[in-house]
C-alpha positions, -999 to +999 in steps of 0.1 A: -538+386-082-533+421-097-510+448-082-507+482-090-472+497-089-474+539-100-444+559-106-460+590-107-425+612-117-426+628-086-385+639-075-388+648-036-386+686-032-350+694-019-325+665-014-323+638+008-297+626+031-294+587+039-271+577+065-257+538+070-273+524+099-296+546+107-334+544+092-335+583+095-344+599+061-338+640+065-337+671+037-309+702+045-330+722+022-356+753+035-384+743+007-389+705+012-425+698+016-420+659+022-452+667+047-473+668+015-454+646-009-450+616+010-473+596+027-465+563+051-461+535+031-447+555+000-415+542-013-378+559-021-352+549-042-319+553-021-288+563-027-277+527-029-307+517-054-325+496-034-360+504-021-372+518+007-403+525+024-413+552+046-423+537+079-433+578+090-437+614+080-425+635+112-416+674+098-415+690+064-377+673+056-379+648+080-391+608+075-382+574+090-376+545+068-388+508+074-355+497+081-319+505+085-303+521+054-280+494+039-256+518+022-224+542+025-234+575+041-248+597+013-257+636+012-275+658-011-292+631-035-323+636-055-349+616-043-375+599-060-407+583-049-427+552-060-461+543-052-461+503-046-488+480-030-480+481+004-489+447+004-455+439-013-423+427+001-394+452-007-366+429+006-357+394+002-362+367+025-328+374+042-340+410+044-317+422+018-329+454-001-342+448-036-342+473-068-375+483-093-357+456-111-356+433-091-391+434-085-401+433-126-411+472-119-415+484-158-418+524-166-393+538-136-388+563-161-399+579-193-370+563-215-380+530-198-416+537-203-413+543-236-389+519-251-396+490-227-399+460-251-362+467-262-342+471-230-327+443-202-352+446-176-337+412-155-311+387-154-312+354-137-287+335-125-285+298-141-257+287-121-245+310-094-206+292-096-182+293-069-150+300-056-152+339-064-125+357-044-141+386-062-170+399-078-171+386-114-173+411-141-204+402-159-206+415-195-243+421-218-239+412-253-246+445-274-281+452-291-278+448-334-261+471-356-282+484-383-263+501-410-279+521-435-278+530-469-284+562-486-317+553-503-326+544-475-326+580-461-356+598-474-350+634-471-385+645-483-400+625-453-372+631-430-374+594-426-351+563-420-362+527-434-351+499-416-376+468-425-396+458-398-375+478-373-399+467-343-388+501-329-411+520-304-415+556-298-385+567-272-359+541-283-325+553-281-304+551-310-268+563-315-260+571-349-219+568-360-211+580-398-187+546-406-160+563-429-180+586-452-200+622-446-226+618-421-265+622-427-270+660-430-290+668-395-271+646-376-242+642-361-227+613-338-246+613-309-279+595-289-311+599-311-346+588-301-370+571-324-406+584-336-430+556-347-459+552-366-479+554-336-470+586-329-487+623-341-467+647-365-468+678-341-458+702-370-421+688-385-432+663-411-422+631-412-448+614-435-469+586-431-446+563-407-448+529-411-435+495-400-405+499-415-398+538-410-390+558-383-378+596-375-358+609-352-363+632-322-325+653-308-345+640-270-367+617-258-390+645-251-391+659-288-393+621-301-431+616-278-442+652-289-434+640-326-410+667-334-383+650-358-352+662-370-348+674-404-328+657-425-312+671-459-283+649-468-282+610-472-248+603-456-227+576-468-233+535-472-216+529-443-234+550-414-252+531-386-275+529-359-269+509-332-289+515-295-269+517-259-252+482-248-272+473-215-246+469-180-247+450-152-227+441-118-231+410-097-229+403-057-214+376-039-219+357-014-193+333+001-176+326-031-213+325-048-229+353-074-260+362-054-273+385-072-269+405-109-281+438-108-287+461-142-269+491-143-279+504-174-311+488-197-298+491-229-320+500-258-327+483-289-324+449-282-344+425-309-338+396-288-327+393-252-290+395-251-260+366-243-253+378-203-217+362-193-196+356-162-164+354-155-147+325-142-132+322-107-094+324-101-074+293-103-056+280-072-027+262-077-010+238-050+023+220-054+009+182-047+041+168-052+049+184-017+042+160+012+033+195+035+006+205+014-003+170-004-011+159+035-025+125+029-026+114+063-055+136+066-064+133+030-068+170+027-047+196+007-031+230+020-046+264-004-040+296-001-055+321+026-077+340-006-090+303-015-101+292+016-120+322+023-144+320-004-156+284+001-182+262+018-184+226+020-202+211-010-189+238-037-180+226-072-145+224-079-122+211-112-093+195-102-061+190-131-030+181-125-013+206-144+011+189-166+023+166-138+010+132-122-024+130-104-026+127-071-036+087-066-075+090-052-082+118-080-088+121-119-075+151-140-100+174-158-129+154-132-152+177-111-156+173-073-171+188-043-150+207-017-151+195+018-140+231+043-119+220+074-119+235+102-083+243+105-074+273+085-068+271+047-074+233+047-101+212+022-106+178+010-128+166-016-159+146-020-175+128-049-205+150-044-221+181-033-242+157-004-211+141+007-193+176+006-214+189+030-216+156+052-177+157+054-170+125+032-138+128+022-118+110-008-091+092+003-060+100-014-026+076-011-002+091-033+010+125-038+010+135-070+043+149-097+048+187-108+040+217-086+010+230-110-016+207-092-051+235-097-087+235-084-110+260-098-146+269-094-175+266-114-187+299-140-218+317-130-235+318-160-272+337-164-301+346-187-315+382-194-347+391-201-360+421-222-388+446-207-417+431-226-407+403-235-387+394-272-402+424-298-422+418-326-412+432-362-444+453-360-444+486-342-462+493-309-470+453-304-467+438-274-463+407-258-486+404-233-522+424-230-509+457-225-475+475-221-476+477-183-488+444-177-457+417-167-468+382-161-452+363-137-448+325-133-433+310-097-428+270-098-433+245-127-462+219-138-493+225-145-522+245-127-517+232-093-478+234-090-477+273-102-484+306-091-495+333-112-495+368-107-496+401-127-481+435-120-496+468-138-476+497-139-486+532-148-473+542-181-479+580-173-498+600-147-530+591-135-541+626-142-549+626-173-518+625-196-534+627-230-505+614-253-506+578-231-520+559-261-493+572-286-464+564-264-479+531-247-501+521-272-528+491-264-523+458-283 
């Protein structure tokens, strides 16, 4: 099955006002023309990122959205549209909003278009851990350093060399001068690659190949093939390195939920280490009889603990320098069991018996007032746009640079579910420089 998702760069005339609660979606502004721009169906990026689709078109600043926006209260914010399949859910199954990336959505905009086989366009959770009072800071690994040396600067061609740079037309690159002069042209800021498969449009650059590249001062100058001149080598030191992709996780009762990106990144060769970090500890004193209660073979944790657990979590118990608790093994993982009295748990030997209640029966409190259980690390996988990058320029991974393939289930033929998604890479109308920025493979 095919779908066609089109961002057709269209930014709402006027702003747009979402309010929290409410699935009204109104414009302040005198020269909205949302009458003409948007039709039902349509769908808006809110203010809080997720998606939403207009459920009607009532005045020139005045829609309804499918639902009630999820968000704080927000005024003023430009507004743009997508054009998805109406056929396609929006929300999860819990009816929680979802982003572009969430749904695989390539070419959102024109840097993403144009450099997406080099940026984070997902990341998966592998374990989704537990015991999170709060949201885990999750951290992207940063894309390669490439440092350059002076021959490598051709000022005749305006030209860098990298060898088999596997860069695309649009990729970001910040350049930084090490500890010597910088390349004459430059300076340290965001620069964006011109590739072989682009057109000189007047600045010369020479014949690009797979292992040179120019440089546009905007993303815009890089796809028109305007490079900047460059008439000093620099130093051996000087680098290029592109933007370090971000992200930010949800939770849900203890558990990472979801990861969101924040910020693609650019220049990635290889999908980038994504990391979690690890719950707080809680620490008991089990040598005390009150919270050691063994008549009831439970233990007595701290307010912040006990609201972030359910029965059949993952938990490390240690004794922390002292005597375990007789019933338990130090460094051993178990499975927390929720009372119903307040800031009470027990443990199970596993997850099953967790949530069943089972508890371990434990007959003697332990020595040493640094007793701790902690949670398990969320760990996840990212994924670049495309697909890892080839060391040629303009390939692609799969049949064309707006196609994503994916895969739901595992097996062979009869236990998966295929599906592909094609996304414009420019307007439908006829933009004539689609093949030099999104070139076919």
């Amino acid at each position: 099955m095919s779908m066609w998702g089109m961002n057709d760069g269209l930014t709402l005339a006027g702003d747009g006002n979402f309010t929290n609660g409410a699935n009204t979606f109104t414009s302040n502004h005198g020269s909205v023309t949302w009458l003409t721009e948007l039709e039902v169906g349509d769908c808006v990026v809110g203010a809080d990122t997720f998606l939403y689709r207009i459920a009607t078109v009532t005045a020139a600043g005045a829609a309804t959205l499918d639902r009630n926006y999820s968000g704080t209260t927000a005024a003023d914010e430009a507004i743009v549209r997508i054009q998805l399949p109406r056929h396609l859910k929006i929300t999860t199954d819990a009816g929680a909003g979802m982003t572009p990336q969430d749904l695989g959505v390539f070419g959102i905009s024109g840097a993403e278009r144009s450099a997406g086989v080099d940026n984070l366009t997902s990341v998966g959770e592998v374990l989704v851990g537990s015991c999170h009072r709060s949201v885990p800071a999750v951290t992207v690994a940063a894309p390669p350093t490439n440092t350059i040396a002076t021959a490598s600067v051709v000022l005749a061609d305006n030209t860098i060399g990298i060898t088999n740079h596997g860069f695309r037309t649009g990729t970001k690159l910040n350049y930084l001068n090490g500890t010597g002069s910088s390349i004459t042209g430059l300076s340290e800021a965001a620069y964006y690659v011109i590739a072989k498969e682009t057109t000189d449009s007047g600045t010369t650059f020479g014949t690009l190949t797979d292992s040179t590249f120019a440089l546009g001062s905007s993303l815009s100058n890089a796809q028109a093939g305007t490079a900047v001149a460059l008439t000093g080598q620099g130093n051996a030191t000087q680098t290029f390195i592109g933007d370090t992709a971000t992200a930010t996780a949800s939770l849900t009762v203890g558990k990472v939920s979801k990861i969101a990106i924040t910020a693609a990144g650019s220049a990635y060769t290889s999908a980038p280490t994504v990391t979690l970090a690890a719950p707080a500890t809680e620490t008991v004193d089990a040598s005390d009889a009150a919270v050691c209660v063994l008549a009831d073979n439970e233990f007595v944790v701290s307010a912040a603990f006990y609201g972030c657990i359910a029965s059949g979590d993952p938990v490390t118990y240690a004794h922390g320098g002292g005597t375990a608790i007789t019933g338990l093994t130090t460094a051993t993982g178990y499975y927390l069991i929720k009372s119903a009295t307040s800031n009470k748990i027990s443990l199970a030997t596993t997850a099953s018996r967790g949530k069943a209640g089972t508890k371990i029966s434990l007959t003697v409190v332990g020595s040493g007032t640094s007793h701790t259980l902690i949670g398990q690390t969320p760990t996840a996988t990212g994924t670049l746009g495309l697909g890892t990058p080839s060391t040629t320029v303009g390939a692609s991974e799969v049949a064309h640079v707006g196609w994503v393939k994916k895969t739901i289930g595992t097996g062979g033929r009869a236990g998966r579910v295929h599906y592909e998604t094609l996304v414009a890479a420019s307007s439908m109308s006829g933009a004539a420089d689609e093949d030099l920025v999104t070139p076919d493979s």
